[in-house]
N, C-alpha and C positions, 0 to 999 in steps of 0.2 A: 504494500500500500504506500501512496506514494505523502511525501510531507504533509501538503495543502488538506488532502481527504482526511486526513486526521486531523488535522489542526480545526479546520472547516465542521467536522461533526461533535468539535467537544472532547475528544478524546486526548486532551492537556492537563498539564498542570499547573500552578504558580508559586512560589514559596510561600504561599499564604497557603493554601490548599492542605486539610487536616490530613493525616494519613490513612483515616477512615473512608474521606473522600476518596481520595486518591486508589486505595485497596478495591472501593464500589464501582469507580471508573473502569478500573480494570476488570474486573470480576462482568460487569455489566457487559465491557467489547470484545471479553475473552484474550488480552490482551498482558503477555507479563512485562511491559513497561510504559512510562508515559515519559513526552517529552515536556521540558520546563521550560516553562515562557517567559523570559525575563520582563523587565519595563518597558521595552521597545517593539512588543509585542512577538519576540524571534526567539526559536530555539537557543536556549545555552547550557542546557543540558539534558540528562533523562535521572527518570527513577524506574526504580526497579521492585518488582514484586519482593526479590532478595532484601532488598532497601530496605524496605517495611518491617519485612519481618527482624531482621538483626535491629531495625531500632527499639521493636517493640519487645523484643524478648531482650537484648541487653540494659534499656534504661525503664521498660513497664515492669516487667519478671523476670527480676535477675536471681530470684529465688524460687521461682515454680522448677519445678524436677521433671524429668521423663517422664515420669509416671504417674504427675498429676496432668498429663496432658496427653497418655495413652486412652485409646477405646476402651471401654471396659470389659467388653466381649474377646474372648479367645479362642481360637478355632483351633482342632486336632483335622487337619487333614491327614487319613492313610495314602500308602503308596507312594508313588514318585509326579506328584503333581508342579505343576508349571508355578512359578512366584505368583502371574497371571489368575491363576484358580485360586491359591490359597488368598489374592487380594477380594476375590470377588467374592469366596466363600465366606471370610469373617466380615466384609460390608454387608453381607445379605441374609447373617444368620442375626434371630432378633435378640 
């Protein structure tokens, strides 16, 4: 996709723009980065879905653990199943 069509449908940023925004922006255009629009209305930089996450887990929860942020469900697949099955297994068991 080319600059303008992004920039043109919304799918920007600004340093003002919360990271919640910014996370819904992307989630909304399926999209793992957005570019930033300085004060002269031009690209000067991007963010990134990685962005988000490392500021949010380094300066919101620098104390949550793996394991307060594991699913709670655990799936025993038998056999020699694909990583593919066993992802789709414990998404899909209740």
């Amino acid at each position: 996709m080319k600059a303008q069509a992004i920039l043109s449908e919304g799918g920007y940023c600004t340093p003002q723009t919360t990271l919640a925004e910014a996370s819904r922006i992307m989630r909304d255009r399926n999209r793992q980065w957005l570019p930033l629009i300085g004060q002269e209305g031009k690209a000067v930089d991007v963010i990134t879905d990685r962005d988000i996450c490392m500021a949010v887990a380094n300066r919101c929860l620098p104390d949550m653990t793996i394991a307060d942020a594991m699913a709670p469900v655990i799936a025993v697949v038998r056999g020699n199943p694909t990583l593919r099955t066993e992802l789709i297994y414990k998404w899909t068991e209740p």
